[in-house]
C-alpha positions in Angstrom: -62.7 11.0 35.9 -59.2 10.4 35.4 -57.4 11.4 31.4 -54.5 9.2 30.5 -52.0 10.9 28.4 -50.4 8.4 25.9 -47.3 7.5 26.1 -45.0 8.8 24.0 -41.9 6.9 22.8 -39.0 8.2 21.0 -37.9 6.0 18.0 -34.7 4.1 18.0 -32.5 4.6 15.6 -30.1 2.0 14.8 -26.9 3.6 12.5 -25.7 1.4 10.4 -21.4 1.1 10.8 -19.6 3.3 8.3 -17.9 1.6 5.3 -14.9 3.7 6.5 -14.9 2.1 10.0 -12.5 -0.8 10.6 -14.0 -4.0 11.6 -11.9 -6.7 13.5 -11.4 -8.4 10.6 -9.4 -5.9 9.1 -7.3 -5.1 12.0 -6.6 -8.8 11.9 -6.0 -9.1 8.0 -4.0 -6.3 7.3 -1.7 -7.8 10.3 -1.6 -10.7 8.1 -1.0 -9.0 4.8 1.7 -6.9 6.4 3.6 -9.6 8.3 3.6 -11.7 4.6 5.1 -8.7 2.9 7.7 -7.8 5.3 8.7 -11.2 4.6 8.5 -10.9 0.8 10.6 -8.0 1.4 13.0 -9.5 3.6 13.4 -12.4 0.9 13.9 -9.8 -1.8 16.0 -7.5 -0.1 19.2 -9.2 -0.8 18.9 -9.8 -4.8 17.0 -6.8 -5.0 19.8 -4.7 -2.8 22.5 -6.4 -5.9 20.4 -5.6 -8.9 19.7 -2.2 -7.5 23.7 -1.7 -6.6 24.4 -3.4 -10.4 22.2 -1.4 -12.9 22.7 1.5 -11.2 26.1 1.3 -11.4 25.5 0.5 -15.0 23.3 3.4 -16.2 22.7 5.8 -13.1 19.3 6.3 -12.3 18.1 2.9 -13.6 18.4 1.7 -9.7 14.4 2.7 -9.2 13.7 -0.5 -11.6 14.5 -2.4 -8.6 12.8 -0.9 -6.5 8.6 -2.1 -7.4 8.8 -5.3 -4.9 9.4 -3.2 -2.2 6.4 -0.7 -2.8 3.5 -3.2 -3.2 2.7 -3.7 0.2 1.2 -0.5 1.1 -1.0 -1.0 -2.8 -1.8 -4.4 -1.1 -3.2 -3.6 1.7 -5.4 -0.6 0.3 -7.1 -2.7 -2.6 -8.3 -5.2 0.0 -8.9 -3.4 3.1 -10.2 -0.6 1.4 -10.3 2.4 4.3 -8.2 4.9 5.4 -4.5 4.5 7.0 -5.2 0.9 5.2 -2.1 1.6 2.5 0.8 3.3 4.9 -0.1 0.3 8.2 0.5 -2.3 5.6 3.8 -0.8 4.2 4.7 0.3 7.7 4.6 -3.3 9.3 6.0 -4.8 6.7 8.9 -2.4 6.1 8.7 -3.6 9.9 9.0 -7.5 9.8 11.9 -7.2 7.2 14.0 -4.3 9.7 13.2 -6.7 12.6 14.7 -9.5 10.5 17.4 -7.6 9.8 18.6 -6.5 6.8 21.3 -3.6 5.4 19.4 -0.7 5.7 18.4 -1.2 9.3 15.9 1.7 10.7 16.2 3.7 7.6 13.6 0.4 6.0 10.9 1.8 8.7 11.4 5.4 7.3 11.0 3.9 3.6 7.9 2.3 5.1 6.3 5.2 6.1 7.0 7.6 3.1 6.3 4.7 0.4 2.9 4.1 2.7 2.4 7.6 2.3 2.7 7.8 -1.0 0.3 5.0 -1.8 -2.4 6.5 1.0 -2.3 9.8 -0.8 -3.8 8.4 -4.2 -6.5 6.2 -2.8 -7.6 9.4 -0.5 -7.9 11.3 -4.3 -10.3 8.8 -5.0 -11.9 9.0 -1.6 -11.5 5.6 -1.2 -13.9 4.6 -3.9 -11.9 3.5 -6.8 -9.6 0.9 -6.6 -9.5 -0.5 -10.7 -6.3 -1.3 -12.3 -5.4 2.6 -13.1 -5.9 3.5 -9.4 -4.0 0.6 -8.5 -0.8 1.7 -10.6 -1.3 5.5 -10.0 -0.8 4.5 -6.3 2.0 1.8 -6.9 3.5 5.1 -8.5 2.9 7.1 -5.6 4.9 4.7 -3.7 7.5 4.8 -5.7 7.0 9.5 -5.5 7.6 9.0 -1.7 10.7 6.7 -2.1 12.3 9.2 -4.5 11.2 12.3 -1.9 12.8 10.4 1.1 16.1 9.3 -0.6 16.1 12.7 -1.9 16.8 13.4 1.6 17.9 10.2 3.1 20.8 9.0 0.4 21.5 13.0 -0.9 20.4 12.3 -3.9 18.9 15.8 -4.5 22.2 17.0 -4.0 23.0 14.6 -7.6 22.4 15.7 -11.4 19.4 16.8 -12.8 19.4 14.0 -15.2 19.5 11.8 -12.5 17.0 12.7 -10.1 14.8 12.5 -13.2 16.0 9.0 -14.6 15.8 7.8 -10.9 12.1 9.1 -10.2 11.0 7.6 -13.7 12.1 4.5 -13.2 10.7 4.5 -9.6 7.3 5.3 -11.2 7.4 2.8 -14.0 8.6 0.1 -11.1 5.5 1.1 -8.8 3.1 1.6 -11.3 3.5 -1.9 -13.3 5.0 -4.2 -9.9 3.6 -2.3 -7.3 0.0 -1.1 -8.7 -1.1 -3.6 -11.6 0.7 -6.9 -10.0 -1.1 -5.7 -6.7 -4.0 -6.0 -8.9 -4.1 -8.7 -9.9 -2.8 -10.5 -6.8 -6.3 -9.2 -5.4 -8.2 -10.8 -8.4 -6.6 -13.9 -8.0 -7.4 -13.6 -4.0 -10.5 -12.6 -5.0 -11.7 -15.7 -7.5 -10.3 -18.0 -4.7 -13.2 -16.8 -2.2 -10.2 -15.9 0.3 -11.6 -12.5 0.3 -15.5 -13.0 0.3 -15.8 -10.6 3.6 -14.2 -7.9 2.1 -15.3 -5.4 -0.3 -12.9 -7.0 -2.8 -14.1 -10.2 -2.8 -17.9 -9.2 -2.8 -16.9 -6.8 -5.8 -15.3 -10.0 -8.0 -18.9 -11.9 -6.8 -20.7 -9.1 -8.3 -18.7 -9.6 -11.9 -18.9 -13.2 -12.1 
């Protein structure tokens, strides 16, 4: 008499893929967002290089009001693609695509890149990447704008300038950030969003949800 012992088979568990994880898709879009701002940027970057050079030269300090365009890229990419390293790869290719253009900062636009990147990165990691409403939105257009004033600091000497300036300058580089940067960002996404240009994102499933 023979015993047969059952067979014995170990479950399969299938994991789902982490929100966090990047998908193709957002390799390939944030390629896209980046290349478009670098060209924004590269557009910008000779009126905004004049205003900069003519209300500083006015009032002293006032310069970081020209500053926003250049800092929404990094807020850009982060409200759509939503993950880590999202904010700074934006900022950093398209601080990229307008150096590669050329421009009159040369390299120094790559460094600006990173640090503004940073800067934007930094807030959306506060919020663990869970929050990205109007108010996160500007507090990392802000940010942006913290790591611009942190690497000129360096970069241009300006820590080596007045108190009153370093102040007025990082003000203005928050206001700039925080309204053109952050809440233009914003709404950029919204508009995206409503179009159904963002459906496979997390943005564009979000604006489905309040419809």
């Amino acid at each position: 008499m023979s015993t047969s012992v059952p067979e014995t088979r170990t479950p399969i568990t299938v994991t789902a893929p982490s929100k966090k994880s990047w998908r193709v898709i957002d390799i390939i879009a944030l390629a896209v967002l980046g290349v478009a701002a670098g060209l924004v940027f590269w557009v910008y970057n000779g009126p905004g290089g004049a205003f900069y050079e003519s209300i500083s030269a006015v009032t002293p300090g006032f310069g970081g009001l020209a500053v926003g365009p250049w800092l929404f890229a990094g807020v850009l990419g982060g409200l759509v693609i939503r993950k880590p390293g999202a904010a700074l790869l934006c900022e950093v290719i398209a601080a990229s695509v307008s150096a590669g253009l050329g421009n009159q900062w040369g390299i120094s636009t790559l460094y600006s890149g990173i640090a503004q990147g940073l800067g934007a990165e930094i807030i959306l990691a506060v919020f663990l990447y869970h929050r990205f409403g109007p108010v996160v939105a500007a507090l990392a257009g802000a940010g942006a704008g913290a790591g611009a004033w942190v690497l000129e600091g360096f970069l241009s000497g300006n820590f080596g300038k007045s108190t009153e300036f370093q102040v007025t300058y990082l003000a203005t580089l928050l206001v700039s950030g925080a309204v053109i940067a952050g809440i233009c960002s914003w709404l950029l996404v919204r508009a995206l969003a409503a179009t159904g240009a963002l459906d496979r994102f997390a943005a564009g499933r979000e604006r489905q949800r309040q419809v």
